[in-house]
PLY file of the C-alpha trace (Angstrom):
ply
format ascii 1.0
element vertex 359
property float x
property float y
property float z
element edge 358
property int vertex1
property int vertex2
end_header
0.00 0.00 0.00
3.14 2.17 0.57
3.72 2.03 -3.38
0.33 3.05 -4.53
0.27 6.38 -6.20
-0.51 9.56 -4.21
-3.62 10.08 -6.02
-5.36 7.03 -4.95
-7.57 6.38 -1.80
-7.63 3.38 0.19
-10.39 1.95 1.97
-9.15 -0.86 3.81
-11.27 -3.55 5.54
-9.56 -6.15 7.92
-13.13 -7.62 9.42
-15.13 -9.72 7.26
-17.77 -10.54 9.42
-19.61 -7.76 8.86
-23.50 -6.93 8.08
-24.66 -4.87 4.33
-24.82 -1.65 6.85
-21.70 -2.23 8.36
-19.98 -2.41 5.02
-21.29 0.32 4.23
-20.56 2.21 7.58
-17.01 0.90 7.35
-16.23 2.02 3.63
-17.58 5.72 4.55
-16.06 6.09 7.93
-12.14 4.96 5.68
-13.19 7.60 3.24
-14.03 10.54 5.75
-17.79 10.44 4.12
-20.51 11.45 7.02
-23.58 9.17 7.34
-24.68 10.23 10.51
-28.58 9.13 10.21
-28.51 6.82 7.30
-31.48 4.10 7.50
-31.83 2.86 4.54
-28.54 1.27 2.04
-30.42 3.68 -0.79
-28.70 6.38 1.26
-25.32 4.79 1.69
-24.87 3.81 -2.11
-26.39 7.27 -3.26
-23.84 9.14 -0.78
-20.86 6.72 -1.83
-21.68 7.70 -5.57
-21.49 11.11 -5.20
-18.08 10.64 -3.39
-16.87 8.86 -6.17
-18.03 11.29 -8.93
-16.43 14.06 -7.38
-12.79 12.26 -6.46
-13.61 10.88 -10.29
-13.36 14.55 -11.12
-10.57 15.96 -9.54
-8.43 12.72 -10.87
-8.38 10.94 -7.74
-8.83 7.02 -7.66
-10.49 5.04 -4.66
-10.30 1.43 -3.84
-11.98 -0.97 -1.34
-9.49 -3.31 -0.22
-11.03 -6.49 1.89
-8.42 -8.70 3.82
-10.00 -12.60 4.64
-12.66 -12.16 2.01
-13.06 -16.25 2.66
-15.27 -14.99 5.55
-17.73 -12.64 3.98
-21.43 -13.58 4.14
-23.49 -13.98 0.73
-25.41 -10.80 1.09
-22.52 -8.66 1.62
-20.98 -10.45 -1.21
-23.55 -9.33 -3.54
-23.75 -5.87 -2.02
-20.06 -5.73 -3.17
-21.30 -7.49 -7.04
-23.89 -3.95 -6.90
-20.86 -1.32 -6.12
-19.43 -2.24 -9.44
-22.15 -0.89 -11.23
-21.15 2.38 -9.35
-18.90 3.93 -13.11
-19.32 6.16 -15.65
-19.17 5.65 -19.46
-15.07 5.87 -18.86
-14.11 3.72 -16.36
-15.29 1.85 -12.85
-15.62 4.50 -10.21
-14.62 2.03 -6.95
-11.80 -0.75 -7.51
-12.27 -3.35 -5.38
-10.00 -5.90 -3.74
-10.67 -9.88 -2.27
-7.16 -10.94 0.04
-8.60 -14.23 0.95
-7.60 -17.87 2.14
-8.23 -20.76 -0.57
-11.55 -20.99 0.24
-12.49 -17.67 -1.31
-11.63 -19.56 -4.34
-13.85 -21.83 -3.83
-16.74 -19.79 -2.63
-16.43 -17.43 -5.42
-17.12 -20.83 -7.49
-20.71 -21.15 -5.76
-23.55 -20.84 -8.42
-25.19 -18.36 -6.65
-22.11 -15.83 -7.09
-21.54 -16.36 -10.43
-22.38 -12.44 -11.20
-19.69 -11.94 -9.08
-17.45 -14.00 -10.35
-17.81 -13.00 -14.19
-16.84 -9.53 -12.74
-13.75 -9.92 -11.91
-11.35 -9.14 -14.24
-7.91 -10.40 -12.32
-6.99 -13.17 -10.31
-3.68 -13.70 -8.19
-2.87 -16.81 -6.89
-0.01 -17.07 -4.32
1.34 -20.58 -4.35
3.89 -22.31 -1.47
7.27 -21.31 -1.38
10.17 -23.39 -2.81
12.29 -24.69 -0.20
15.43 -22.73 -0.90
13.11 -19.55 0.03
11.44 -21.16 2.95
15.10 -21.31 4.68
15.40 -17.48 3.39
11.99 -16.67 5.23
13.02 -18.62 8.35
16.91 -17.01 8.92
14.94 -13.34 7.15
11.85 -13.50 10.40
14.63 -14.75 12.67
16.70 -11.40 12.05
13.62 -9.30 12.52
13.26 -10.70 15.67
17.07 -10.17 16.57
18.58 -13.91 16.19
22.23 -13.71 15.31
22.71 -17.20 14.25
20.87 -20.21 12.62
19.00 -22.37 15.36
17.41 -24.78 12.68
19.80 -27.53 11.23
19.14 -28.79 7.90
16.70 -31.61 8.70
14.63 -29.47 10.73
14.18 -26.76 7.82
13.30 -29.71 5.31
10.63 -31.51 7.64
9.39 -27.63 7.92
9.22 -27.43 4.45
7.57 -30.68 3.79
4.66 -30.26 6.74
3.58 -26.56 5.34
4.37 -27.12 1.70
6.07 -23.38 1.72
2.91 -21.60 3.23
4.25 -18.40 5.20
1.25 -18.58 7.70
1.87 -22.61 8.44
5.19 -21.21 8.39
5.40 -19.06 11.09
2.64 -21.32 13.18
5.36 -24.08 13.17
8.25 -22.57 13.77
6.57 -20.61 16.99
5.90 -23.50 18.35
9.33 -25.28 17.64
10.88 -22.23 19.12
8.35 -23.01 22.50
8.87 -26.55 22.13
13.15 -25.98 22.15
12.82 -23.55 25.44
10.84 -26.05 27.19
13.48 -28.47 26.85
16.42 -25.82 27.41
18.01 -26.98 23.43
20.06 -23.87 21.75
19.42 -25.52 18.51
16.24 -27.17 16.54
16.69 -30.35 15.16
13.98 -32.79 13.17
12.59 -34.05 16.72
11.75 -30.90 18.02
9.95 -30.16 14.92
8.01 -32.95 14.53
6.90 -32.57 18.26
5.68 -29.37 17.48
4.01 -30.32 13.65
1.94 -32.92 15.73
0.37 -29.94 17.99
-0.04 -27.25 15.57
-0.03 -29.33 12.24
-1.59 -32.19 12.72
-4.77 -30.53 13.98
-5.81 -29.03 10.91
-4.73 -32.42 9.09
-7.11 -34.22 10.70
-10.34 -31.53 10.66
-9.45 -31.69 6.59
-9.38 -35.59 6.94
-12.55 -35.86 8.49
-14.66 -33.84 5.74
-12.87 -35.91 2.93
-13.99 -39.54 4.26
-17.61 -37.70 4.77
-17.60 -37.88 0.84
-16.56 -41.69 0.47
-20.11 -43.07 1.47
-19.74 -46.75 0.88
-21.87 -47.07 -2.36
-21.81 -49.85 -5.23
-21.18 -49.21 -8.78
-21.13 -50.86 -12.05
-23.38 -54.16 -11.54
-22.54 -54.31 -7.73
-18.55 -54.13 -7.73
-16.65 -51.90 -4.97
-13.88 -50.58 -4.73
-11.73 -50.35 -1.47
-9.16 -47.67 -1.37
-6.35 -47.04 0.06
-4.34 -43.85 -0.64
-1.03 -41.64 1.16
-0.83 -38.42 1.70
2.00 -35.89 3.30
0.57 -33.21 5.19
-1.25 -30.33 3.80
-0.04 -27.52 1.56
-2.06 -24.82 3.07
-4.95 -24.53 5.59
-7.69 -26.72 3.56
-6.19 -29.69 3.05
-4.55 -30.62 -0.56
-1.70 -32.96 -1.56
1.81 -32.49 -1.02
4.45 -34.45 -2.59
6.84 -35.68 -0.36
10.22 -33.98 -0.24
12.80 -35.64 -1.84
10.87 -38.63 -2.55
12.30 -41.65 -4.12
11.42 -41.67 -7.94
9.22 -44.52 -9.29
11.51 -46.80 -10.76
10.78 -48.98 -13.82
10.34 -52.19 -12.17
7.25 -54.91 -12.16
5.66 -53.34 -9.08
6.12 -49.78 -9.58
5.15 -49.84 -13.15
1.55 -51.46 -12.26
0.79 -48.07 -9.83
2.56 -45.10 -12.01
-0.38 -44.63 -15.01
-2.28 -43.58 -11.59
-0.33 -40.31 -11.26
-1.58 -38.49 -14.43
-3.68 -35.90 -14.45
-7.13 -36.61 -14.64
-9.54 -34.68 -16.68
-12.93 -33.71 -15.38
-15.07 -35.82 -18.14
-17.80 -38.35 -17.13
-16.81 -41.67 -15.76
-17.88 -44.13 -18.25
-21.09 -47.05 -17.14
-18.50 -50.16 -16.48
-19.07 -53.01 -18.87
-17.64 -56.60 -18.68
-14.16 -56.55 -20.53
-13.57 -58.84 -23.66
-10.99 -61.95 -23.58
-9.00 -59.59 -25.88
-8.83 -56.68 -22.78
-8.01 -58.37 -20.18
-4.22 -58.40 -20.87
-4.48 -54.67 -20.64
-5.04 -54.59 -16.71
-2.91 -57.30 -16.13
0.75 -55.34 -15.45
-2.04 -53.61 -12.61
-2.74 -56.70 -10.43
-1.17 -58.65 -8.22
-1.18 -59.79 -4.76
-1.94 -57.57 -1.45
1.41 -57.32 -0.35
2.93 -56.73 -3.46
0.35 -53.63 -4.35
1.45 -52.47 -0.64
5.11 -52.86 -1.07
4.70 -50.82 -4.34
2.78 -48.21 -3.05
5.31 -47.48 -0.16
8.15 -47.60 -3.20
6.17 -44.62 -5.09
6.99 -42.19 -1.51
9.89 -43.82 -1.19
8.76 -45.25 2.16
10.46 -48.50 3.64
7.41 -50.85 5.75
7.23 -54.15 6.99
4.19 -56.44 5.67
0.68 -55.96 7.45
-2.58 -55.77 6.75
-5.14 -52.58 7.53
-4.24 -51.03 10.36
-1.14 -52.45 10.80
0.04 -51.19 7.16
-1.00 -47.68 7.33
0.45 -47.31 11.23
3.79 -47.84 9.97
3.45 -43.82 7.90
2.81 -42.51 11.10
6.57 -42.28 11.49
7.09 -40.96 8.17
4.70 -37.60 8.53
2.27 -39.32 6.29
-1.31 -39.98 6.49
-2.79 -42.70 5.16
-6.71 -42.93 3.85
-8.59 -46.49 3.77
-12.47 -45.69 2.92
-14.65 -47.61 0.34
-16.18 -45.52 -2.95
-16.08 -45.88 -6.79
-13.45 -45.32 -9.52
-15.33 -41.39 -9.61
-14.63 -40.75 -6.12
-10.75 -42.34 -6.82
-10.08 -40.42 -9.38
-10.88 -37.12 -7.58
-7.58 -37.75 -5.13
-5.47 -37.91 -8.42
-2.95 -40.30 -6.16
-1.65 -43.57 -6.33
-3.37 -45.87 -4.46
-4.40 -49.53 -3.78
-7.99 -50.52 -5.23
-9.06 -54.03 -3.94
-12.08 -54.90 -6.53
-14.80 -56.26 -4.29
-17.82 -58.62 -6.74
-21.09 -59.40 -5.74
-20.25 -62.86 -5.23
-18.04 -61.69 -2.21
-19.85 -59.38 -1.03
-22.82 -61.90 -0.29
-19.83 -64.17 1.16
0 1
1 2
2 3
3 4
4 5
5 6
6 7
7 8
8 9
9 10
10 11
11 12
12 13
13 14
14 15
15 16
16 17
17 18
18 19
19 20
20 21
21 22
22 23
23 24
24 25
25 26
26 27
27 28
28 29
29 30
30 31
31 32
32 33
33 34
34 35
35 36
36 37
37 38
38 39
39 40
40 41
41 42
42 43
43 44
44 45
45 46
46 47
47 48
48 49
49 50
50 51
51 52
52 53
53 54
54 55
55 56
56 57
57 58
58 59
59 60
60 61
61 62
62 63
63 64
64 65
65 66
66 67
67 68
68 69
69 70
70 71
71 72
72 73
73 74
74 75
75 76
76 77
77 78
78 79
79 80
80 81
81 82
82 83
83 84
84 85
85 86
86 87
87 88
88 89
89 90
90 91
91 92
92 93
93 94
94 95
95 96
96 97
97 98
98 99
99 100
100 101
101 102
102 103
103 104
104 105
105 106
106 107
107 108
108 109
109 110
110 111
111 112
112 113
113 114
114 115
115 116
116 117
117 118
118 119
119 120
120 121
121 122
122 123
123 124
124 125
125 126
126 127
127 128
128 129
129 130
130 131
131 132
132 133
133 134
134 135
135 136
136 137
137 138
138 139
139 140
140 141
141 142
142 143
143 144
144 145
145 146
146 147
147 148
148 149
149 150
150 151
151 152
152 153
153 154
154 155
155 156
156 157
157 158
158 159
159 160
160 161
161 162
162 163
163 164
164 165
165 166
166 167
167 168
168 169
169 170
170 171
171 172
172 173
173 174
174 175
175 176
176 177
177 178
178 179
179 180
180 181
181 182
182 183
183 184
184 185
185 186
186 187
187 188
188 189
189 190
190 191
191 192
192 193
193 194
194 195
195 196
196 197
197 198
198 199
199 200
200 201
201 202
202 203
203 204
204 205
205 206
206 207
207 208
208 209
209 210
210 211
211 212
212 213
213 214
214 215
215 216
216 217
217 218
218 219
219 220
220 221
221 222
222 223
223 224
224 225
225 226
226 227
227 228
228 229
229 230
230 231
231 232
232 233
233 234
234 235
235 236
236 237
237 238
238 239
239 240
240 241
241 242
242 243
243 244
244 245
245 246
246 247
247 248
248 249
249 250
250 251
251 252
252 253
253 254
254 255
255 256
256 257
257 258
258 259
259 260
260 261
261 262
262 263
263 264
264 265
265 266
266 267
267 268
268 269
269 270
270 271
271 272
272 273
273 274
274 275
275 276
276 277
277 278
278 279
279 280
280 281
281 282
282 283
283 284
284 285
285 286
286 287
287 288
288 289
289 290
290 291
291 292
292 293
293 294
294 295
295 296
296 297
297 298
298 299
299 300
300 301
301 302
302 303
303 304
304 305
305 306
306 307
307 308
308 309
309 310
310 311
311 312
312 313
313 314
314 315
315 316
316 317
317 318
318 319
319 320
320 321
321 322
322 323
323 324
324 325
325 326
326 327
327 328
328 329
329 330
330 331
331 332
332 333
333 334
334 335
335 336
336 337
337 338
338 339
339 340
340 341
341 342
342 343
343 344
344 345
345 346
346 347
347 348
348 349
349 350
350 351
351 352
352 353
353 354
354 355
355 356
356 357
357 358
């Protein structure tokens, strides 16, 4: 804000939760623009208008800036939709601004704001950082703050890396706590374990919230002539505060051998076209899914391969216990191929027929 030109007027809102009239209230009171009496939102928009006529006039530009836009309700999201028709035949008279979260991404995809949506005319997306500038961010905050010396070692700033995916905010929640969690136990330096002590109180919290709403949308349902589909699929922890998929760091490479080769055509991006009705496959097919079966322990052992995670055989439980030590979560549910193909991971599908199923 320090950088915009001299001519231009800020109005900046930092809370969302707000009513139509206290938008309104809020916008005037950052502009200096009396509404002492106002009953009606006919007097606030006809008031704001004739504010932004006359700064229109003497060459002055004004912009509504709202910070956590995630957390504005409907109607004052459509109050904002009627201030853009606030222009003249040149030009919009108000420029407004949404800072959100990634959910304002995905509320501004709701059906009911689609007005909204088709208004705006740029979009800025600020992904994780690399990990080269999350150890830059790190040393940079600890400066500001007056530390004269690194106090995390290399395998501390990679498991940091790897359990915010380069968010600043999980950032600077993590490393808080790791800085608590070193005092407590009187260490001059922060190493892996105090980090993963701390990623288990601040991190894993939100991980599991995330989890929670994901297996609400596996309902165990049959498809295709009554065959379902078990899965089982990994996941790091999240890349921001909704939860989303975060490749490992440094994981191993699929190789080319038998096992890995049978999970890698899972990996590629899947396009959002309708899942074809499943029909019985001809003699002639069958050789086509063949490199993709084989036995429980193999499909396990080739899984782990893929994140480049060494496990011991077990079953269930027992199998997905053993990521626990990695900083991995891992997701057994039942659903169909549509519902698989949504996580866009590798996984383990264990084909269940009707003839079982009655067994």
């Amino acid at each position: 804000m320090e950088q915009l030109p001299k001519n231009t007027d800020v109005a900046y809102v930092i809370n969302p939760k707000l009513s139509v009239r206290e938008l309104f209230e809020t916008l005037c009171d950052e502009l200096k623009i009396a509404h002492h009496g106002f009953r009606s939102n006919k007097q606030f928009i006809d008031t704001i208008n004739h504010y932004l006529l006359e700064a229109h006039a003497r060459g002055r530009h004004t912009v509504l800036m709202i910070d956590e836009a995630q957390n504005l309700s409907p109607s004052v999201l459509e109050q904002i939709r009627l201030l853009t028709n606030l222009e003249t035949h040149e030009k919009k008279l108000l420029q407004i601004i949404l800072i959100g979260q990634p959910e304002l991404r995905q509320l501004l995809q709701q059906k009911s704001l689609r007005q909204l949506a088709q208004r705006i005319t740029a979009r800025y997306h600020l992904e994780g950082l690399e990990f080269d500038e999350v150890v830059a961010y790190v040393k940079f905050r600890l400066s500001i703050a007056g530390g004269n010396r690194p106090l995390f070692d290399a395998s501390a700033m990679k498991l940091i890396y790897r359990l915010t995916g380069g968010i600043p905010r999980l950032i600077n929640l993590l490393c808080d706590r790791s800085l608590l969690t070193a005092y407590s136990q009187e260490s001059h330096s922060i190493d892996r374990a105090i980090v993963k002590k701390a990623g288990k109180e601040v991190i894993t919290p939100l991980v599991q919230t995330s989890e929670s709403k994901w297996q609400g949308l596996l309902k165990p349902v049959l498809v295709g002539g009554g065959i379902a589909m078990a899965l089982l699929l990994l996941f790091s922890y999240l890349k921001s505060a909704s939860w989303s998929v975060l490749d490992p760091l440094n994981a191993v490479q699929p190789q080319a051998n038998k096992g890995v080769q049978g999970a890698a055509p899972l990996v590629n991006h899947v396009h959002s076209e309708p899942v074809p009705a499943m029909v019985p496959l001809q003699s002639g097919e069958v050789s086509a899914i063949e490199p993709w079966v084989m036995e429980e322990v193999e499909a396990q052992t080739s899984l782990a391969q893929l994140w480049g995670v060494p496990l011991k055989e077990g079953k269930g439980k027992d199998y997905c216990r053993q990521f626990d030590a990695q900083d991995m979560a891992c997701l057994q549910t039942v659903g169909n191929w549509a519902a698989f193909q949504e996580y866009n991971l590798p996984g383990i599908l264990k084909v269940i027929t009707p003839q079982q199923k009655k067994g």
